[in-house]
N, C-alpha and C positions, 0 to 999 in steps of 0.2 A: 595675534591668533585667538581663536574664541571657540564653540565648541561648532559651529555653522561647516569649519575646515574639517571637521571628521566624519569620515560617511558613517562611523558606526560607536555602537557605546562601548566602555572603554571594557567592559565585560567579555566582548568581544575581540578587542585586540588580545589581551593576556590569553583565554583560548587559544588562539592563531600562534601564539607564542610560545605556550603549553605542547601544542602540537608538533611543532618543527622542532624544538626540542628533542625529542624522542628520535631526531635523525642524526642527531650531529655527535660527534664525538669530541669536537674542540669549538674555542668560542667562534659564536659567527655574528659579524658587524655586516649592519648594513646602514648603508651613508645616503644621506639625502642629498648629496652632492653640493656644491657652491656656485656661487654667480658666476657667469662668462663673462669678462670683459669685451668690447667692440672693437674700439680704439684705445683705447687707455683707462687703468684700472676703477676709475667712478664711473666710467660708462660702460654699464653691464649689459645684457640681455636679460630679458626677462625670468627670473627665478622660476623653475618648476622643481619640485622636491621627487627624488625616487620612489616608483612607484611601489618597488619591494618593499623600500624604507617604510611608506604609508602604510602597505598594507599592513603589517605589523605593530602599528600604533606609531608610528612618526609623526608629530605635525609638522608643517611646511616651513622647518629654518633653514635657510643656509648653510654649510657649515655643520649641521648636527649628526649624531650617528644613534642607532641602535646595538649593544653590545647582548646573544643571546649566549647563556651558559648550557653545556651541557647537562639534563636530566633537570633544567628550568620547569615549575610547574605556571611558567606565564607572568607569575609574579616576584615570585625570590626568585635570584639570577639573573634577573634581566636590568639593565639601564640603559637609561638616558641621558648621552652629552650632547651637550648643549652648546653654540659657539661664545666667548669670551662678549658683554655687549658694554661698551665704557660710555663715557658720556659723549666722546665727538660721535659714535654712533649713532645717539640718543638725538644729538642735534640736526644730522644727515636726513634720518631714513626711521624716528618717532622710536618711543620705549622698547626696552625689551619686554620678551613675554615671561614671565612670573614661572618659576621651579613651581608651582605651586599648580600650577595653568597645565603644564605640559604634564607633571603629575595625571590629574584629574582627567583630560583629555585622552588619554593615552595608556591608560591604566596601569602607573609605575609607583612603586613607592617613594614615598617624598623625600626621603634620603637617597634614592639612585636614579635622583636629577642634577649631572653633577655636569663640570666645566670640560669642553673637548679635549682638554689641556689632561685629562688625568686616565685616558683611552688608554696611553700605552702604560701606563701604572699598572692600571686594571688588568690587562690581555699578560702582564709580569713576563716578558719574552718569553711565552708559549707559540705555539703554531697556533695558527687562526688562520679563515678563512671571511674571505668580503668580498658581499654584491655591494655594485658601485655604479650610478652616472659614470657615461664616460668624460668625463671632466678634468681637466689637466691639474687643478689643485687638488681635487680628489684624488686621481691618479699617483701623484705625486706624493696625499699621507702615506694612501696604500703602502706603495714598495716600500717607503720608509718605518713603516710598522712591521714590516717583512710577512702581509696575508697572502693568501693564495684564494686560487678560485675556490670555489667547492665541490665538491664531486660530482657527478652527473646525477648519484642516487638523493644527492639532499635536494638540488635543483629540480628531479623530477618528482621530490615531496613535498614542495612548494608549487611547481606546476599543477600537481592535484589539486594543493590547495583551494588558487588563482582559478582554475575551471571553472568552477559550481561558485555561482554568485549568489550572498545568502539576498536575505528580505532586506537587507539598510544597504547593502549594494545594489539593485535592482531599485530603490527608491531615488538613488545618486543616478543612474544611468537614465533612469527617466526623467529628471530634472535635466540632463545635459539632450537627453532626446527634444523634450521641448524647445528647449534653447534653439535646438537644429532646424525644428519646424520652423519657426520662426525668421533664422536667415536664408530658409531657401525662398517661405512665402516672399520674402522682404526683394528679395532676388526676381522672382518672378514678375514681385510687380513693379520692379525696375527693368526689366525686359523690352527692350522697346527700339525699333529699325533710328539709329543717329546718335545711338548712349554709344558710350565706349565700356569696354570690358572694366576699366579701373572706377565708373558709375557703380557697376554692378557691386562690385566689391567692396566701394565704400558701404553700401545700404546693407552687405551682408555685416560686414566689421560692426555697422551702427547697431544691428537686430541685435545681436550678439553682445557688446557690452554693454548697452542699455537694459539686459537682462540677464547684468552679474556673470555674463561667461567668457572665457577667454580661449581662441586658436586651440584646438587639439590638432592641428596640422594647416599648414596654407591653405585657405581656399583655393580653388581651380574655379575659376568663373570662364568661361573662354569658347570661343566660339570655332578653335580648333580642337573640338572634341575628341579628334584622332589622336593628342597628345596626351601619353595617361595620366603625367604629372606634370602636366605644364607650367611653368611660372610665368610670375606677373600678367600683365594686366595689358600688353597693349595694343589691342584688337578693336575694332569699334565693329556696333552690329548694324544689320541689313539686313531690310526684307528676304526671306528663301533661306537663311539660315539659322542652326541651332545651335541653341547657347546650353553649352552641359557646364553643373554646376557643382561640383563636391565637397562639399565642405560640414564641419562638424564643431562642436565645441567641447569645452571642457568646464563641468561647472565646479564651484567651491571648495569640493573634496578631491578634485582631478577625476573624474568617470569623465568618460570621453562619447559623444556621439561620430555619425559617419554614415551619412546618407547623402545619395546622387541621383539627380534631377534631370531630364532636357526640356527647354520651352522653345518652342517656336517663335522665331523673332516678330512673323507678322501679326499673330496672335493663333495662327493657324496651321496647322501640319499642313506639306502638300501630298499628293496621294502616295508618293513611293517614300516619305516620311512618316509619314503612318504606316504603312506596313511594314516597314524594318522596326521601330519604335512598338507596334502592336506582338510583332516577333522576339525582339527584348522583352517584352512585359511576359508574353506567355513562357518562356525562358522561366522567367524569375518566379513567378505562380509557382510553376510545375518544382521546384527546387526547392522554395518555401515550404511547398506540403508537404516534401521528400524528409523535410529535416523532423524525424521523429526519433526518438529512443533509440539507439541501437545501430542507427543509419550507418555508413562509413562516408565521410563527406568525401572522401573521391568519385565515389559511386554519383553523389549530389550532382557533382560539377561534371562529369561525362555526362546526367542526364540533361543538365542546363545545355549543356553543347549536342547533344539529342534535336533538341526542339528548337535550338538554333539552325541547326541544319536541315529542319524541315522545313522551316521556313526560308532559308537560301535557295530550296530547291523549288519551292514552290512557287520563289519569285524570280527564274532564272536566274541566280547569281552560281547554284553549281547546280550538278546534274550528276544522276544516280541513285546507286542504294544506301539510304541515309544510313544504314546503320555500317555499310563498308565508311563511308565516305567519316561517319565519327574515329571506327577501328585504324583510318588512313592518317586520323587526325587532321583533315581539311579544313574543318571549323577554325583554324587557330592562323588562319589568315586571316580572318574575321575579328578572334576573340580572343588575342594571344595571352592571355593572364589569366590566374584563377579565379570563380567564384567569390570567395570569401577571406574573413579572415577573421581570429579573436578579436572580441572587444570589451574592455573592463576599464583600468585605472590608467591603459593606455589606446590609444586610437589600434592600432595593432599590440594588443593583450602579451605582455614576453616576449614579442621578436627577438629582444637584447637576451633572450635564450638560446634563439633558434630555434635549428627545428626541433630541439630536445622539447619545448613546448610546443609546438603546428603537427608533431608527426608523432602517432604511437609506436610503441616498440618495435623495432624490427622495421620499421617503414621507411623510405626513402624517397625521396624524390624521381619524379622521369626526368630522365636526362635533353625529350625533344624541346624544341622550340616550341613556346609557349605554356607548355606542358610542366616545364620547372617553373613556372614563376607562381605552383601552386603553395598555398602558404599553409594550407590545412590538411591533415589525412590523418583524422582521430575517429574512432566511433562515436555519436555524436551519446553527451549523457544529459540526464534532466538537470539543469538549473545551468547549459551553459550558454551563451550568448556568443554570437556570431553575426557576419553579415555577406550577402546575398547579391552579389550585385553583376551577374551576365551583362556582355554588352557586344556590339557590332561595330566597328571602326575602319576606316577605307582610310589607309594610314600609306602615302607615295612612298617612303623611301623602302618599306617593307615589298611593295609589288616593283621595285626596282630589282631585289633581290632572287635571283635565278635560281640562287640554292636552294632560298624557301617554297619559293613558286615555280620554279621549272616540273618538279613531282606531281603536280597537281592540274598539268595545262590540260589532260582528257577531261577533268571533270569542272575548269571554272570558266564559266563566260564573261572570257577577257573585256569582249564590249561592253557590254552591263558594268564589270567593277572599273572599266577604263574613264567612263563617260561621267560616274560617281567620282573619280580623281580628278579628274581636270573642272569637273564643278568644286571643286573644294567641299565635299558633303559633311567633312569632318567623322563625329562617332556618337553612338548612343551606347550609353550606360543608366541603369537603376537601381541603385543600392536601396536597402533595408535591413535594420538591426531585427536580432527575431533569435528571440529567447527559446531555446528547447522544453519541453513540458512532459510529463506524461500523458496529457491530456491532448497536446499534441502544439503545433509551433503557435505562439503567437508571438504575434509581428508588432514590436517595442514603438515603431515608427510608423506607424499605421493612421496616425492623426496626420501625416503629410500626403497629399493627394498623387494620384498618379497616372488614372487615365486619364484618356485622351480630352476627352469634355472640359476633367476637371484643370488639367494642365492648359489647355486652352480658356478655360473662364476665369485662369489665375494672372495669365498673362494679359487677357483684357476685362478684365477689373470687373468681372460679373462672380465669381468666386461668391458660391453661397457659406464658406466656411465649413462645411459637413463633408468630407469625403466620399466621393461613391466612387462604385465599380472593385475592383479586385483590390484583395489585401488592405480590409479594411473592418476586418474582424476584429 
């Protein structure tokens, strides 16, 4: 560990820690959680540290925890255990990191850098409460230390926290936003009618760890774009179709990127792929400018599906008054998922909150189809970061379904979406991170190209490097 692993000065952390203090009434641990084994206990998965842990001044051990006291001013009260590091460690998997290191980094005193071994000393059978990995070792101190969760009101004082990304978080997200440019270019210009989807993916993997970053979630390279999370790899492309591409990374301190691309495999849209593709873009525009101070991002994503539905109607796929045909929720045969979602120290920011983090007070989820799978509905505030990303998908087993599409047969032109299914048209999607401002959204991601020109000049290798056209402020 070195100080490259901490997005912020340790000044920083003891604040954050100072802070949440003021909610708690008993001690609160949080755990960076431990290795996954595969198959058997040396063969792990790759270590990622909790992102709660982090925030709070954790660096990335296995094994280690944060212990916070009540009425903590950040510094007295708090510690750090550390996991036990012997010498067959030392020989496996290199030195341990220095009480001395984790101190300085992390903003602890150097006497309460102590051994995990002395956690339950410390906590002296009091009640306590721990966020946690869910991780079966970690799982397993837990109960044996007898924590419980936390309340909803300390979790939604950590939610505030986690919202507003200061200046050395906002420098971590733009270091893993690059990284992201990088494997979609890498992607694009591996785009090409005779690659196989598992091509694609290698050149993304390669952008990617050649520039120090690592998976904030599986790429999606795939040329059945109508699948919203599809896995692996084993599609090979053809001229006339579109390869959507999602993927993001994670750089040195864990911030996470998460932006989505479609390239035309010939090097060229054909005409009713450009206008659904032109229809996504204007979608996502009209949503990005929406996102100012004070917005309510449900309000966002019914407009994104607004201007998706104008564009349905204008290309024959449905028929009527757009703004009945939104109130009917029609669009969500199209665009069954939400807008957006947080993004910070995890690709989705607190999920393993819920929606005590995606939904303000009192808010809840729609219960229709499509409609729930909304992640967000906060008033949007300055300094928080989110992402953007409408799409249109001609998805079979969904127009098999009578329940979802029987409601909607006066207004959709079966021909038109039937003739789009049996071509396999797949889906289009465009994501974009895009930071809320007072001044008003700018778009984190804005160095990855998106119109049509430029996604066509990336695919055949004329790419001047400079971004034009929308969302590139």
């Amino acid at each position: 560990m070195d100080s490259d692993t901490m997005a912020c000065p340790a000044e920083a952390y003891v604040g954050r820690r100072s802070e949440i203090a003021k909610f708690i009434q008993e001690p609160l641990c949080l755990f960076a959680g431990d290795t996954q084994a595969r198959n058997y206990d040396a063969n792990y998965f790759p270590f990622r540290a909790g992102s709660t842990y982090r925030y709070f001044g954790g660096p990335p051990l296995a094994g280690a925890a944060i212990l916070i006291e009540p009425g903590s001013d950040g510094w007295a009260g708090t510690w750090h255990f550390r996991p036990t590091w012997g010498v067959e460690n030392a020989v496996w998997v290199g030195e341990c990191v220095s009480d001395d290191a984790i101190a300085s980094a992390g903003g602890f005193e150097r006497g309460s850098v102590v051994s995990i071994e002395k956690l339950a000393d410390r906590i002296g059978g009091r009640e306590g409460t721990a966020i946690h990995p869910p991780n079966v070792a970690t799982l397993d101190f837990v109960r044996n230390l007898g924590l419980s969760r936390p309340t909803p009101e300390i979790l939604s004082a950590i939610v505030n926290m986690r919202l507003i990304k200061d200046e050395h978080e906002l420098v971590a997200i733009r270091r893993a936003v690059d990284i992201g440019v990088e494997m979609h270019l890498a992607a694009g210009k591996a785009c090409r009618a005779g690659a196989s989807e598992s091509n694609v993916a290698g050149a993304i993997h390669g952008a990617m760890i050649s520039r120090g970053g690592r998976p904030a979630f599986s790429p999606i390279a795939s040329v059945r774009g109508e699948i919203l999370h599809s896995e692996g790899y084993p599609g090979r492309l053809a001229d006339g179709q579109l390869l959507l591409v999602d993927a993001g990374a994670e750089e040195r301190c864990g911030y996470a990127s998460d932006m989505t691309r479609v390239f035309p495999v010939s090097g060229k849209f054909e005409k009713l792929q450009r206008d659904l593709y032109e229809t996504v873009l204007r979608s996502q525009e009209r949503a990005i400018d929406a996102c100012v101070v004070g917005a309510r991002f449900r309000d966002i994503h019914d407009l994104a599906a607004t201007v998706l539905c104008e564009g349905l109607v204008d290309l024959g796929f449905l028929s009527g008054n757009v703004t009945d045909l939104v109130e009917r929720r029609a669009h969500t045969l199209f665009f069954p998922h939400g807008l957006g979602h947080l993004i910070g120290l995890d690709v989705h920011d607190m999920e393993d909150f819920g929606d005590l983090a995606g939904y303000g007070d009192g808010r809840v989820r729609r219960k229709a189809f499509g409609d729930k799978y909304l992640r967000l509905d906060r008033d949007l505030r300055a300094g928080m970061t989110v992402t953007i990303e409408p799409g249109l998908y001609f998805i079979p087993p969904l127009w098999e379904n009578d329940a979802l599409v029987g409601p909607f047969r006066d207004c959709v032109n079966r021909t038109k979406v039937d003739a789009l299914l049996e071509a396999g048209f797949g889906g289009i999607r465009i994501e974009d991170i895009v930071r809320v401002c007072e001044a008003g959204p700018e778009v984190l991601s804005a160095g990855l190209p998106k119109s049509v020109a430029d996604v066509e000049a990336i695919v055949g290798g004329s790419w001047s490097g400079v971004p034009n056209g929308p969302g590139c402020n």
